[in-house]
C-alpha positions in Angstrom: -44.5 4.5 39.4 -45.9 7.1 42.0 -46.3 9.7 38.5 -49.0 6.8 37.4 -51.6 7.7 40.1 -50.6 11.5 40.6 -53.6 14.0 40.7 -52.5 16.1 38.0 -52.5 13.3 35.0 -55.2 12.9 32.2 -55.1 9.3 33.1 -56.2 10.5 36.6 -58.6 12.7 35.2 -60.5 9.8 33.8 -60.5 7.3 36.0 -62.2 10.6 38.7 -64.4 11.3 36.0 -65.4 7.4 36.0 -65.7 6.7 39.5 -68.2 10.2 40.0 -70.2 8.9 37.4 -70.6 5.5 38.6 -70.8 6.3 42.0 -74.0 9.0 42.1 -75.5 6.3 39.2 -75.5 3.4 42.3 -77.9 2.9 44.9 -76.9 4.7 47.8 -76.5 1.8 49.9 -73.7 0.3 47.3 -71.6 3.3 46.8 -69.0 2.5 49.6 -68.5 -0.8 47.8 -67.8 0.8 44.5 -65.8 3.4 46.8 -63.3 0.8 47.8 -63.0 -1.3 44.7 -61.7 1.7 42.8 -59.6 2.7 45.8 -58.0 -0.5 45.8 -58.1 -0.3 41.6 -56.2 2.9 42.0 -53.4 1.7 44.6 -52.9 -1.6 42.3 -52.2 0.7 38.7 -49.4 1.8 39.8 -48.1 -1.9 40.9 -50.3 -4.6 41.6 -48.0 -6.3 44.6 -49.0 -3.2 46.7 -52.2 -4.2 46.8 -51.1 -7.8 48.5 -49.5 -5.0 50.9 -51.9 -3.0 52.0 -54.6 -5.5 52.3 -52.5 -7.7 54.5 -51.4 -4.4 57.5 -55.1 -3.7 57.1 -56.0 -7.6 57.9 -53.7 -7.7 60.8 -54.7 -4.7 62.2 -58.6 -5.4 61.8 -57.7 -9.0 63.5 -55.5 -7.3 66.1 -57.8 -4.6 67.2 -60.5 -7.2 67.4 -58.8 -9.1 69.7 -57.3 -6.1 72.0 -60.6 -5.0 72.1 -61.8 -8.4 73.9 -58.8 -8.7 76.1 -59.8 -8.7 79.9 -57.3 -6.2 80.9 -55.3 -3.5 80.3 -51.6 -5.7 80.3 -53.7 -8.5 78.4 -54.5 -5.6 75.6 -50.8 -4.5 75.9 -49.6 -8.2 75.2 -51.3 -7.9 71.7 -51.1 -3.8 70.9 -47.0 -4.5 71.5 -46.4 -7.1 68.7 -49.2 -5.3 66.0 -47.4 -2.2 66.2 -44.0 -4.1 65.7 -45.5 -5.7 62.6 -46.4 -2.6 61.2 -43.5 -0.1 62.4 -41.3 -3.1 61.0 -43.0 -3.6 57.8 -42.1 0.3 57.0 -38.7 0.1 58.3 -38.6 -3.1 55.9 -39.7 -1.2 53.0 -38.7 2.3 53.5 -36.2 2.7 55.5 -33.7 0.1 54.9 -31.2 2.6 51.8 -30.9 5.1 54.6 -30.0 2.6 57.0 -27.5 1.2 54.5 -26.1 4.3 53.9 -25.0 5.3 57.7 -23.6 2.1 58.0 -21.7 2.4 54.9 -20.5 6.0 56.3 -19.9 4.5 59.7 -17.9 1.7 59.2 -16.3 2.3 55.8 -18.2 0.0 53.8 -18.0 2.5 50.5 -17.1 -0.6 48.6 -20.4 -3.1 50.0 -23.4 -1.5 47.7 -26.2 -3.2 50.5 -24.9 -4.1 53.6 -28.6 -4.8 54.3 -30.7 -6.1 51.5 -32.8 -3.7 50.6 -36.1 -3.3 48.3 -36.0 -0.6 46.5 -38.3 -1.7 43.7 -41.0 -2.4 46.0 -41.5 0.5 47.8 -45.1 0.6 48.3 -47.0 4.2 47.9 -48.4 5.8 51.0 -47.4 3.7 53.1 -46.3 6.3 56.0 -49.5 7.4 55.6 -51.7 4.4 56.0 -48.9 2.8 58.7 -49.8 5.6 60.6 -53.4 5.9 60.3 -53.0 2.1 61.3 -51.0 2.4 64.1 -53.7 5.5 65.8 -56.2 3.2 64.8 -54.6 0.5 67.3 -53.6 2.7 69.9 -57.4 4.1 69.8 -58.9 0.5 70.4 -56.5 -0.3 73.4 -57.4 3.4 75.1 -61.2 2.4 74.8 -62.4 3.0 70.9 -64.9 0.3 69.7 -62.9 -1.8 67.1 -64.6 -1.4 63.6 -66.9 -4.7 63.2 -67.1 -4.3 59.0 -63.7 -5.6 57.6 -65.2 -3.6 54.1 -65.3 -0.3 55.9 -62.4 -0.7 57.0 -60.4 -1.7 54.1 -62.1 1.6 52.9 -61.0 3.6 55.8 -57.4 2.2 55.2 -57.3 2.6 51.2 -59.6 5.5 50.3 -57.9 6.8 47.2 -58.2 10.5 47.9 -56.1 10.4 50.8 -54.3 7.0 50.3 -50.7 8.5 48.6 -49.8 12.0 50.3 -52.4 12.1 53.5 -53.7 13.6 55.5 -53.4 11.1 58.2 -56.8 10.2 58.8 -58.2 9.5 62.4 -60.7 6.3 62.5 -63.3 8.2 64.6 -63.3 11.2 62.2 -63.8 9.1 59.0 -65.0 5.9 60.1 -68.5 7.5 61.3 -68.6 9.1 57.7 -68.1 6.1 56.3 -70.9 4.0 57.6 -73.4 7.4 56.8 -73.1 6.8 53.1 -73.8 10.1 52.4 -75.6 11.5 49.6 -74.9 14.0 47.0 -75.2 17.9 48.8 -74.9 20.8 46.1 -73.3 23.0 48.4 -70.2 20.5 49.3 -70.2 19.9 45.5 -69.2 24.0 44.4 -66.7 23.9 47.8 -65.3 20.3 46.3 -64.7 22.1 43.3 -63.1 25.0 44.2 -60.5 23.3 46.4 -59.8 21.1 43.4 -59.5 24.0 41.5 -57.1 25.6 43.9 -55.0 22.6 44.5 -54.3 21.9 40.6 -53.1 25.6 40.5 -50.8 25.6 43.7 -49.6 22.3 41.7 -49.6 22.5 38.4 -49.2 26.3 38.2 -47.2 27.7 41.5 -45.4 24.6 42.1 -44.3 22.4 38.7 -43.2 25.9 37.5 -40.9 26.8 39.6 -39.4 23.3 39.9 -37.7 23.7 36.8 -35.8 27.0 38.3 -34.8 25.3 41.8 -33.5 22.4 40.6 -31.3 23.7 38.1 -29.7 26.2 40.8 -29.5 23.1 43.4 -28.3 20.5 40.5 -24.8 22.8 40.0 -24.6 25.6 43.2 -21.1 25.9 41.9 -22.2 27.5 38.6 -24.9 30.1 40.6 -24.2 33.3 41.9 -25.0 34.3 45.7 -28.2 36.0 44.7 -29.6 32.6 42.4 -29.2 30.6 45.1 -30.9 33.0 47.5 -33.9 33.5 45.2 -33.8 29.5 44.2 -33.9 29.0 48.4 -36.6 31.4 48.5 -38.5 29.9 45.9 -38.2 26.4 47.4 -40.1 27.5 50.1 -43.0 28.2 48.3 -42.7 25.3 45.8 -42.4 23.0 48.6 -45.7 24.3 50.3 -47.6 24.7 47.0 -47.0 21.3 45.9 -48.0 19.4 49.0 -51.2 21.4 50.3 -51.8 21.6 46.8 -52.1 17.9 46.4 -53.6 17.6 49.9 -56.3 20.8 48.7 -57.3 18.0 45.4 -57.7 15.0 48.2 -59.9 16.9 50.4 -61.7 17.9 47.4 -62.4 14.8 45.9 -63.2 13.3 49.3 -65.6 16.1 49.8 -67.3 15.6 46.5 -68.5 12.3 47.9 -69.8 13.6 50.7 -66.7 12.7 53.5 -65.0 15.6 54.9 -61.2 15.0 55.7 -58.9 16.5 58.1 -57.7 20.1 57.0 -53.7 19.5 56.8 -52.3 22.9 56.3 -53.3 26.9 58.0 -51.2 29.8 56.2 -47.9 28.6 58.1 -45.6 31.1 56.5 -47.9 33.6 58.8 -47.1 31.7 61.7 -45.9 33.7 64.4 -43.1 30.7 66.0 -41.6 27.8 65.1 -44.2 25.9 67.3 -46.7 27.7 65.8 -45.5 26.6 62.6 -45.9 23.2 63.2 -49.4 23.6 64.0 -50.1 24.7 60.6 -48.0 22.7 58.7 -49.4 18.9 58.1 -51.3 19.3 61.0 -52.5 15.6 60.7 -48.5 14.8 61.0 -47.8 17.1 63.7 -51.1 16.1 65.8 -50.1 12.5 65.4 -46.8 12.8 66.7 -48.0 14.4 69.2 -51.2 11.9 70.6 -48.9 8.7 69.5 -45.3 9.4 69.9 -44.9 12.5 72.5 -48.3 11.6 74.7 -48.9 7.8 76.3 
């Protein structure tokens, strides 16, 4: 379902080409409305039960962080931040993580012959949804260190759903996109040629670097047995770049698109193959994933 709403499609290509068109025809004051029903149009095409998804985490966030926001106190804001981020941390265990759970229990305890100790499902696995969980979960963690919640339920649906970022990231921080958000800005020249050119960029690190040499990978990977030592070193090598030209490719086309609307996103990836140490590594490589885990998970 995911290949429905990918990037590099025609069917992509048109509904871009729609939503430009539309969008610099509208009143200025409009365009985050039209922003958010085609973001929301977009999630839905590939199933329309995600949309019942994502629009109920964003409700109970936007309810929660209203309410943390009010509390008196710092252990009356912890009372509600503790059971919103088990809603949401459960709702992606629920959805994605339950076949990996069922398969160490099945290699723990010799249950080879149960398919699903744990029911899983796996046909509604809803796009994105590390990525807005996330985003969700900073968002609520912001509001109980002191961020003003966001009053607009609209902008913040569109914070949550914005298409260009919605199924690979980056992970967005509310007080880097929210601001932009309630700007409505208008169309700049300038950002329109850089918009372009990282679009450009991204559909050849994905369509070009990447989707080609897919085809020689995976047929090395799919039988090892049948390779020789030097295939599988140059099919190892070649992952490496595959791998890093398909995501910052796709995450080169999202900042693109958002830029072309006037909202800048977080850059997610700096040359890491010229990093200099593992740790330097990770600061090049999804820096919106590594940053996160590092002001949400490692820092309290």
């Amino acid at each position: 379902m995911g290949n429905r709403v990918a990037f590099t499609t025609p069917s992509f290509a048109w509904f871009f080409a729609l939503v430009v068109l539309v969008h610099f025809a509208l009143p200025q004051r409009a365009r985050w409305i039209w922003l958010l029903a085609a973001s929301l149009f977009f999630y839905g095409y590939a199933e329309p039960l995600f949309l019942v998804q994502i629009l109920a985490a964003t409700g109970v966030s936007f309810w929660f962080a209203q309410k943390i926001e009010a509390a008196p106190d710092k252990p009356a804001k912890q009372k509600l931040l503790w059971p919103a981020l088990a809603l949401l941390v459960g709702n992606l265990v629920l959805f994605k993580y339950t076949p990996m759970f069922n398969e160490t229990l099945r290699g723990l305890f010799g249950l080879a012959h149960v398919e699903y100790p744990v029911p899983e499902l796996r046909w509604l696995l809803p796009l994105g949804i590390s990525f807005y969980t996330f985003q969700l979960i900073s968002y609520l963690v912001d509001v109980f260190r002191g961020q003003k919640a966001e009053r607009q339920f609209g902008i913040f649906a569109l914070y949550v759903a914005f298409f260009p970022k919605l199924i690979a990231g980056p992970i967005e921080r509310a007080k880097n996109l929210l601001p932009q958000l309630h700007a409505r800005p208008g169309f700049n020249y300038a950002q329109a040629i850089e918009a372009m050119q990282l679009i450009l960029w991204g559909l050849v690190q994905k369509a070009v670097i990447a989707d080609r040499i897919a085809p020689f990978v995976n047929s090395v990977y799919d039988n090892p047995e049948a390779a020789s030592g030097v295939q599988i070193a140059f099919a190892t090598l070649l992952y490496a770049f595959q791998i890093y030209a398909d995501f910052a490719g796709y995450t080169n086309i999202a900042l693109g698109i958002a830029l072309l609307f006037g909202y800048r996103l977080t850059q997610n990836f700096a040359r890491p193959y010229f990093a200099v140490s593992i740790q330097d590594f990770w600061k090049r490589w999804h820096i919106s994933l590594s940053s996160w885990l590092t002001d949400y998970v490692y820092t309290r």
